[in-house]
LUMMIZA-345806 format. One record per atom (N, C-alpha, C): z, y, x. Coordinates in steps of 0.2 Angstrom, whole numbers, plus 5000, padded with zeros to 4 digits. Layout:
N
ZYX ...
***
This chain:
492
580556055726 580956075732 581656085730 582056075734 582656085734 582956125736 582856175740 582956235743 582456305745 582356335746 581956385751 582256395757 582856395758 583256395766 582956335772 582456345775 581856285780 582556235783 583356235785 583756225787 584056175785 584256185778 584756175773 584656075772 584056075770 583756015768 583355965771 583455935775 582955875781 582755815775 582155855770 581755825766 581155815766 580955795765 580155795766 579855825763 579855845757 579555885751 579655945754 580355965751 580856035752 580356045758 580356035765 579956055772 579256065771 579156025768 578256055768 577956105763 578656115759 578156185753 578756245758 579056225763 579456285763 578956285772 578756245774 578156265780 577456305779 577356305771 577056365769 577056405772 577656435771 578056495772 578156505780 578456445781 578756455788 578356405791 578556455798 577956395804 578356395810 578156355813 578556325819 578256335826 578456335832 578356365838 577456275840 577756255839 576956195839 576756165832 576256175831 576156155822 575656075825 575356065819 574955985818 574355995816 573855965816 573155975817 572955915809 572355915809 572355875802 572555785802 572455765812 572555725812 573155705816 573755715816 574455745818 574555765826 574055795828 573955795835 574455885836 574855865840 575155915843 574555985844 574956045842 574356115844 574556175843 574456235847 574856305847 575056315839 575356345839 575756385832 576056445833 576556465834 576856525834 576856535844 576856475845 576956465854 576256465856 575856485858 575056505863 575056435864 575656435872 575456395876 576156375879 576356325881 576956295886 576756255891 577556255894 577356215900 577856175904 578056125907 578456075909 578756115915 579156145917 579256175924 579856135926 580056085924 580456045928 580655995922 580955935923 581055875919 581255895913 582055955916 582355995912 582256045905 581756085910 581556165908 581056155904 580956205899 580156205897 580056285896 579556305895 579356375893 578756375889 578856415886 578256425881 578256515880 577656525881 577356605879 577156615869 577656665867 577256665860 576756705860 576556695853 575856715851 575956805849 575756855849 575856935853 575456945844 575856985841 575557035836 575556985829 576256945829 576256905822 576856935818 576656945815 577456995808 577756945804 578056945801 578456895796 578456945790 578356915782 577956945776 578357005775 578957005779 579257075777 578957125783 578557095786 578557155790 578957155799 579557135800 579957135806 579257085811 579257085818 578757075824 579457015822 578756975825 579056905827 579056885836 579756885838 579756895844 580256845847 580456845852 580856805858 581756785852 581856875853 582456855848 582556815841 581856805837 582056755833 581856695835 581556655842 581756585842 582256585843 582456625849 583356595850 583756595846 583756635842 584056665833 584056585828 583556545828 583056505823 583356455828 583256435832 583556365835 584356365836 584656435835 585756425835 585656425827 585256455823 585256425815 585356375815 584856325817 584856275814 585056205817 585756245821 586156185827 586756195821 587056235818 587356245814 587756185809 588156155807 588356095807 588056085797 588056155794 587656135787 586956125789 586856125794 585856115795 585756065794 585256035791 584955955790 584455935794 584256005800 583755985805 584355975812 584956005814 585555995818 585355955824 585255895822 584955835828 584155875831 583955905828 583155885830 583155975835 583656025832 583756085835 584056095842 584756045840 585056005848 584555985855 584155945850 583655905855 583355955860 583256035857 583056065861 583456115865 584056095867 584256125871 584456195872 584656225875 584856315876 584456345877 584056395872 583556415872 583756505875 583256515881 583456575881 582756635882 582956705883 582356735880 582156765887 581656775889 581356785896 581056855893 580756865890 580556945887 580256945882 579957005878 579956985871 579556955867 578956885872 578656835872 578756775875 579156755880 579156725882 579956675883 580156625879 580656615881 580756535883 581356525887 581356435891 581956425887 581656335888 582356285884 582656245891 583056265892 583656225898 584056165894 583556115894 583956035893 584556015899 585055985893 585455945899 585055875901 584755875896 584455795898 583655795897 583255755902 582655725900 582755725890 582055765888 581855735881 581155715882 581155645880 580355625881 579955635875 580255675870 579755715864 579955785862 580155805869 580355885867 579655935861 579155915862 578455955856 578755915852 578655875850 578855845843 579455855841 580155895843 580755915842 580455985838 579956025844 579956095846 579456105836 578956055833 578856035830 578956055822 579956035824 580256035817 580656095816 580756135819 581156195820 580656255815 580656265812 580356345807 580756375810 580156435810 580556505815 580756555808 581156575810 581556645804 581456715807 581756745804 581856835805 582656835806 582756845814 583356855814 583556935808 583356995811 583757035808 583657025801 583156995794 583156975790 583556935787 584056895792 584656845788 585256895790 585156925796 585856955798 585757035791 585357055788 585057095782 585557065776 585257015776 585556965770 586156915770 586456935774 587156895776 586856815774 586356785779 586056725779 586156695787 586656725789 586456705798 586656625799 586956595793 587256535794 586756505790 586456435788 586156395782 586356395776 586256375771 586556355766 586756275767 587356265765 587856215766 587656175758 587056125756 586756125752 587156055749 587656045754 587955965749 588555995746 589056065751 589456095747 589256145743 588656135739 588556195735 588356265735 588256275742 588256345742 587756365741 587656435740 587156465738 586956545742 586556535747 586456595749 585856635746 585656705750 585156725748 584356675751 584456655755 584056605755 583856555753 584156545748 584256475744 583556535739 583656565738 582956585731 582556635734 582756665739 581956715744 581756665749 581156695752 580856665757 580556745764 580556735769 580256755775 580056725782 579556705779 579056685786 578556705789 578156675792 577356715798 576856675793 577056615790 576456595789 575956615783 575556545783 575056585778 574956605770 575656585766 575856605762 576556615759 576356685755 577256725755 577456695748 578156695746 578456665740 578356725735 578156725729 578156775725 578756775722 578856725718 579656695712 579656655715 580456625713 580756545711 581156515706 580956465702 581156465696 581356395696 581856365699 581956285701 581956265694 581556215695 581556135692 581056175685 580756235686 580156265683 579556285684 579756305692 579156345695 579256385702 578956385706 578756415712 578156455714 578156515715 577456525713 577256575722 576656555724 576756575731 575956625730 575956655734 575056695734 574956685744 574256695746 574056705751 574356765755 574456735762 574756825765 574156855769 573956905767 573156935769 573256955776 573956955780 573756965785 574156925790 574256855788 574056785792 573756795801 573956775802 573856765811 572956725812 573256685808 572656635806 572056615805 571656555803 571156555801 571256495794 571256535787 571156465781 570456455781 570656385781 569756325780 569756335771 570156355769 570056335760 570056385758 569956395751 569856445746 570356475743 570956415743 571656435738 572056495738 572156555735 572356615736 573156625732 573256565727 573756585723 574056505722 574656505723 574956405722 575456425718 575456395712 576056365706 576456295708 576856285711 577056225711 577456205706 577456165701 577656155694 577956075695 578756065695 578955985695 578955975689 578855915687 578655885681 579055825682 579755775680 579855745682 579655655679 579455685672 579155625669 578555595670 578455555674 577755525676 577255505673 577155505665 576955495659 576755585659 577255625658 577055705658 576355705664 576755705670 576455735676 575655715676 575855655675 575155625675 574655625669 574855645663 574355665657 574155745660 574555775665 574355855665 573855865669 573755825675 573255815677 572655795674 572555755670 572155715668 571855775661 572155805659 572055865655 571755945658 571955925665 571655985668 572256035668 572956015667 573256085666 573756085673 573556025678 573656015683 573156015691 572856035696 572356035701 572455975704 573555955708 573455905710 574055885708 574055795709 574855775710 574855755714 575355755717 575655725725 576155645726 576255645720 576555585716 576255545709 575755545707 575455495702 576155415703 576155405696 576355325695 575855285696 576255235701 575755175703 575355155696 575655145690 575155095685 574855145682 574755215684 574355265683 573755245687 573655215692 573255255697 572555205692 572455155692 571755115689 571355175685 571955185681 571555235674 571055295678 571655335683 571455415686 570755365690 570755335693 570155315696 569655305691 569655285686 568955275679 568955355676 569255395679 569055445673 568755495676 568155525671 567955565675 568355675677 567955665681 568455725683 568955725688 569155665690 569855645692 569455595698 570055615704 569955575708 570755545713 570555485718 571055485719 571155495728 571655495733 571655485739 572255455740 571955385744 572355345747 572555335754 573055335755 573355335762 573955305765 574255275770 574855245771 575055315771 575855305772 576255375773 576655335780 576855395783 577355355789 578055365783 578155325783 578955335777 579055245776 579955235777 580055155778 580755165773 580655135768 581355125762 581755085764 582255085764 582855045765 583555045761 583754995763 584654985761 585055005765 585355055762 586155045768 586555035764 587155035766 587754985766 588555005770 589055025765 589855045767 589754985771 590055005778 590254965783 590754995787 591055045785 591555075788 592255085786 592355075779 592855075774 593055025772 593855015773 594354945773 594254915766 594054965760 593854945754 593354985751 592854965748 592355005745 592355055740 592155105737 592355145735 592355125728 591655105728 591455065720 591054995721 591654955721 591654885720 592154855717 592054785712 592554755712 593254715717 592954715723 593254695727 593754735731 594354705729 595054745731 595354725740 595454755743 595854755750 595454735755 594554735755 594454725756 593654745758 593154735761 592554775763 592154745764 591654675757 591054635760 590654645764 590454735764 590054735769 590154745776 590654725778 590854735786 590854665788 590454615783 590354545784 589654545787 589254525793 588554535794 588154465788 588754415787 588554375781 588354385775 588654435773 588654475766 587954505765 587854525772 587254585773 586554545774 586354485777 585854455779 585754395771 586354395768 586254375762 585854415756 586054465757 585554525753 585154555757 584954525761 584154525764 583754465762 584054405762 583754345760 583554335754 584154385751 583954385743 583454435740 582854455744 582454515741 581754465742 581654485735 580754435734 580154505737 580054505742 579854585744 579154565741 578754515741 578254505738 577854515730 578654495728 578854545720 578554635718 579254635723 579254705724 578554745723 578154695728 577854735732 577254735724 576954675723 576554665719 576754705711 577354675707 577454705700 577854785700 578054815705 578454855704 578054915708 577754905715 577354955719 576654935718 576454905715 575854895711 575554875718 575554855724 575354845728 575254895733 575654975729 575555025733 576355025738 576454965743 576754975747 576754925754 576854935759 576754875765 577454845769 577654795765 578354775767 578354785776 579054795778 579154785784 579754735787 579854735791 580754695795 580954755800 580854835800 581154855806 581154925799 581854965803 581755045801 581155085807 580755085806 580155115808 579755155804 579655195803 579055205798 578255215800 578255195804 577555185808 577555145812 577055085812 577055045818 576955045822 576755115826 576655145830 577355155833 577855165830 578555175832 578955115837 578655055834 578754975838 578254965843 577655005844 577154985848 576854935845 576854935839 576454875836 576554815839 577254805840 577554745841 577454705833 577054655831 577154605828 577954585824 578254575833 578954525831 579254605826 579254645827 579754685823 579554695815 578754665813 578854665805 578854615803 578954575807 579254505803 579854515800 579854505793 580654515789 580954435791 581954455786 581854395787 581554345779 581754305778 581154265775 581554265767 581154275763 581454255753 581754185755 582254185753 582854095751 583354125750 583354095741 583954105739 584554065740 584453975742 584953945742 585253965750 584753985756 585154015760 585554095761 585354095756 585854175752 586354155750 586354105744 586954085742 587454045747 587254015751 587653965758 587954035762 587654075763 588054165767 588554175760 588554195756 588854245754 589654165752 589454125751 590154075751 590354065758 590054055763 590454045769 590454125772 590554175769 590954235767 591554245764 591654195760 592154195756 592054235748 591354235747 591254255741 590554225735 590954155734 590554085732 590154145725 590654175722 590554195715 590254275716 590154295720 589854365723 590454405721 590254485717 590554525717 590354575715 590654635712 590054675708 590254765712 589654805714 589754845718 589154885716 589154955717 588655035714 588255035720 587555015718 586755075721 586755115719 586855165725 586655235721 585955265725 585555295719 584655285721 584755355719 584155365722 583755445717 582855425712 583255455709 582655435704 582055485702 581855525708 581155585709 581155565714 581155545720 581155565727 580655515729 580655445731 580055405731 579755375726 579255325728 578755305722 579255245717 579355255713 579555195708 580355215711 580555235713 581455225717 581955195714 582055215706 582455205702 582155115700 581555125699 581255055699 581355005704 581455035710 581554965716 582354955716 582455015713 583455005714 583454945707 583254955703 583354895697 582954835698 582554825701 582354765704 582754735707 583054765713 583454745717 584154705714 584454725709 584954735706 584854645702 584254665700 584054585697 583954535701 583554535707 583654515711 584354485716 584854525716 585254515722 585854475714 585754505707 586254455703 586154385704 585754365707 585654275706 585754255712 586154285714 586554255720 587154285717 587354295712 588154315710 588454405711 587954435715 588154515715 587954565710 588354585706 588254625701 588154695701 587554705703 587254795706 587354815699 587754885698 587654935692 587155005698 586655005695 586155045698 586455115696 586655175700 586655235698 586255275701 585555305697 585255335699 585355425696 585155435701 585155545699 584655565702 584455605701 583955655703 584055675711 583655685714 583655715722 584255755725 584255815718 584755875721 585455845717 585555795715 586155755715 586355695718 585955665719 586055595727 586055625733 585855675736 585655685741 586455715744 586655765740 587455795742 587955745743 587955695736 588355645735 588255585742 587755575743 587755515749 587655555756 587655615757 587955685764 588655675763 589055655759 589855645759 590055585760 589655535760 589955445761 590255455756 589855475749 590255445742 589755405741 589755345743 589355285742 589455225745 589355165741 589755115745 589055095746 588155085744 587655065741 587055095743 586555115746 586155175742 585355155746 584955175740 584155185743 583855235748 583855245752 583555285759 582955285760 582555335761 581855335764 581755385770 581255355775 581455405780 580655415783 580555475788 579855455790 579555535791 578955565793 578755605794 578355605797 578055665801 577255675806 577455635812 578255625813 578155605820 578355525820 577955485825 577755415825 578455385830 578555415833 579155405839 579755365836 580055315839 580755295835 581055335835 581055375841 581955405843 581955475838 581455495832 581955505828 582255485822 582055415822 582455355818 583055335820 583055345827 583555315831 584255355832 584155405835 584655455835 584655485826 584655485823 585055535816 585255475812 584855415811 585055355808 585355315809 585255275814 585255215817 585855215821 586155285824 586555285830 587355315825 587855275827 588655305826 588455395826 588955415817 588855475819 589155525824 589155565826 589355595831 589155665831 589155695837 589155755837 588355815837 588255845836 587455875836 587055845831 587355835826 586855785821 586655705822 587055675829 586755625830 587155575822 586655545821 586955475815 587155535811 586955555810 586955615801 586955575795 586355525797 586055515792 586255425791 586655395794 587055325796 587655355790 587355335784 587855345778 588555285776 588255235780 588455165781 589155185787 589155225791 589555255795 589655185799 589355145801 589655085806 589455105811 589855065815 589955085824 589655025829 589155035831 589054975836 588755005844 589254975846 589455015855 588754995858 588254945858 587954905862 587354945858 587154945851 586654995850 586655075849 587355115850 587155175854 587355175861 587255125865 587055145871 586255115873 586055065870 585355065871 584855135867 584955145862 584855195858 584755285861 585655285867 585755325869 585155345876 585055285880 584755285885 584155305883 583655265877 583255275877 582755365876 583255385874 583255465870 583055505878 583455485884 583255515890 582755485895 582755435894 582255385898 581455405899 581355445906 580655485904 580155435908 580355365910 579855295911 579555275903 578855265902 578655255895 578955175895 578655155901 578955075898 579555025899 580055065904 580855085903 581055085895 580455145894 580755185888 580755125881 580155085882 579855045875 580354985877 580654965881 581054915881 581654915879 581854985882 582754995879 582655005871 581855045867 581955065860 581854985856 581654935859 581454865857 581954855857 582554865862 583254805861 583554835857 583654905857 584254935851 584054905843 583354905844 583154895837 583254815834 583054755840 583354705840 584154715836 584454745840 585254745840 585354775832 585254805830 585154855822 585054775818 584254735820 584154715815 584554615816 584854625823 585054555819 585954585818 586154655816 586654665814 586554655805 586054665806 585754705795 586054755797 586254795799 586454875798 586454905790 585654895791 585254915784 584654865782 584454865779 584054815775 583254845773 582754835777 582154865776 581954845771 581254895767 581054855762 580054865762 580054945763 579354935763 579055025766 578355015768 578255075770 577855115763 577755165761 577555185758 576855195758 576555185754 575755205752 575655245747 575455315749 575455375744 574755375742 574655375736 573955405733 573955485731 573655515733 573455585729 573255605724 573255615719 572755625713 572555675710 571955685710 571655775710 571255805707 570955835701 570355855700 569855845706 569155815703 568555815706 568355865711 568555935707 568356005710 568656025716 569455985718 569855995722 569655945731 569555975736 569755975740 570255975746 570655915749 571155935751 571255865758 571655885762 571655845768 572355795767 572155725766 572855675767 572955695772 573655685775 573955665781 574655605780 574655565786 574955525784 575555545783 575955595785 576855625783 576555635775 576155655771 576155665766 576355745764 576055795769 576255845771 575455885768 575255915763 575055955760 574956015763 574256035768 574156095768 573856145764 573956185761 573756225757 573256265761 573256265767 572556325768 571956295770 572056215769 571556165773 571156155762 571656165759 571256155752 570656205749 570356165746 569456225742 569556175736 569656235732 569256215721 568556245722 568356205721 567556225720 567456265713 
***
């Protein structure tokens, strides 16, 4: 994890060991179905409005009553322009307090997944941060360092004991939980191991319970040995290329005065030039499900067919683009990957690089660790980069809005590192976000998505497939975000 501030980092890791701790106004059920959490119950009182009653007699580990004033508190946190949840805090609108249970969000617009927003938002201790001079996030690409960044304060079911980044985290059960634990787990060390060879001999030793990332050419062995077991699962999570498309000249490339990727030639050439069969087979060992769409569930497309169709391996019509480009002889330009963060990353980024050379493009792969690509590519210091996206919710529109769409204001296109601007996909994009007709709704999110994929924006590559790998003794519920609950786990 990256942080302990629930704000600071829209990771997927970081989020769910720091959802331990912190819980949100609607939580997730084993099978991602929306269901009370810190909220009892709500209700739709106009297209606009919503209200929700909170749950009466819930403390946070320090002790402070969890009430009306920290959602409002917890939702202006995390509109805040260092927040990396900003889009998803936005989406819900002007939260105000009705009494000290009860408060409504005043949208200016229809949101057709207002629960699934309400979802992503952890609730904090207001006078805890105002305690701790924390009332703003940690600003996590500029470096900053609050007291949040190394304590924690939540309702949930377990409290942080230490933090020891890049050694240890260590969390115990909170005995007086609102809740009901299905498991037995009373104590959690989470321990990063970054060598895959390490991680996975630890487990297989016992000096590990689980791993949440085993290597692919791992998994055969873990499955023959006894003691060890494994769980397989698709994840909703969709890997992609993006690509400087905004910049008259790239930052790192050979190419002077000018910018190949604001060529759509350049870009659908280095889509033709991926053997995703390859990929998929010697590098993901099998464990990934090639796509044609940023979707991370295709559920997201309506299981629309036409949207995973990629487009097809041909190298000579890779090489016929990038010449009638005007660059017969390619040119040489930096992928910058993170090398912990998905399965094999650093591996798909060196595939690709071999790959996309026989068409003349000379990728220097620079790969870093998490808590240094993630800062660097929040600053558009990249001409190149591997992306992965995805979570509990199946919906496009949060693909659509923080990714997909020109960056803009409230976190919209945050995450549109590629910075391009295309008028005709944010306004289908835009419409779709308001649209409370469902099948309005699936038409406008089908064309914007059209529009994205015959631009190449970004470059699909595959959905992930997580395996778990765990001692025998261990008990634990997959979910497809690949969100680990701890209070659903039992060691026998």
């Amino acid at each position: 994890m990256q942080t302990l501030d629930p704000y600071s980092q829209n990771e997927q890791l970081t989020n769910s060991i720091n959802g331990q701790v912190y819980e949100t106004l609607v939580g997730r059920d084993r099978q991602l179905n929306l269901v009370p959490s810190l909220a009892l119950d709500w209700q739709q009182v106009s297209p606009t409005l919503w209200q929700m009653h909170l749950r009466p007699g819930v403390k946070f580990h320090g002790g402070q009553p969890f009430t009306a004033d920290d959602v409002v508190f917890s939702v202006e946190r995390a509109k805040d322009p260092a927040s990396g949840i900003r889009v998803y805090a936005s989406a819900l609108g002007q939260v105000r307090k009705i009494d000290a249970l009860t408060v409504e969000f005043a949208l200016a617009q229809v949101n057709p997944i207002f629960l699934e927003h309400a979802a992503l938002v952890q609730m904090m201790s207001k006078s805890w941060c105002e305690e701790h001079d924390a009332v703003k996030p940690q600003d996590f690409k500029g470096k900053d360092v609050r007291y949040t960044t190394f304590n924690a304060n939540g309702t949930g079911p377990y409290m942080l004991v230490s933090r020891e980044p890049d050694v240890k985290t260590v969390f115990k059960r909170n005995p007086n939980w609102w809740g009901r634990f299905e498991g037995n787990v009373r104590d959690v060390i989470y321990t990063p191991i970054k060598n895959d060879a390490t991680r996975d001999a630890a487990l297989l030793s016992g000096e590990l319970d689980l791993v949440q990332d085993p290597a692919p050419q791992d998994l055969d062995r873990m499955r023959s040995t006894t003691g060890v077991k494994v769980l397989d699962g698709a994840e909703n999570r969709v890997l992609f290329i993006g690509m400087d498309q905004a910049r008259d000249e790239l930052l790192y490339s050979s190419v002077k005065g000018r910018n190949p990727f604001k060529d759509v030639r350049v870009r659908r050439a280095l889509y033709h030039a991926i053997d995703i069969e390859t990929l998929r087979t010697s590098i993901m060992r099998g464990q990934a499900i090639p796509t044609g769409v940023l979707s991370p569930s295709p559920l997201g497309v309506f299981n629309d067919p036409e949207f995973e169709r990629r487009l097809a391996f041909d190298l000579a019509k890779a090489r016929a683009l990038m010449a009638e480009a005007g660059y017969p002889d390619g040119f040489a330009v930096t992928l910058d990957c993170p090398n912990n963060r998905y399965i094999n990353d650093e591996k798909i980024c060196l595939a690709l690089a071999a790959m996309w050379a026989r068409i003349g493009v000379k990728v220097n792969v620079n790969a870093q660790p998490r808590a240094l690509f993630f800062p660097k590519a929040e600053k558009l210091d990249v001409s190149m980069y591997l992306l992965g996206w995805g979570g509990a919710i199946t919906d496009e529109e949060v693909t659509l809005t923080p990714v997909l769409r020109s960056r803009g204001a409230n976190g919209v296109g945050y995450f549109n590192w590629g910075d391009y601007k295309n008028p005709k996909l944010d306004e289908l994009a835009a419409a779709s976000s308001v649209e409370p007709d469902p099948g309005k709704r699936a038409a406008l999110i089908k064309a914007a998505l059209r529009e994205h994929g015959e631009q190449v924006h970004h470059i699909p590559l595959h959905r992930q497939v997580i395996p778990w790998a765990m001692r025998s003794n261990v008990e634990a519920v997959h979910r497809p975000d690949n969100w680990l609950e701890w209070r659903w786990i039992s060691v026998k």
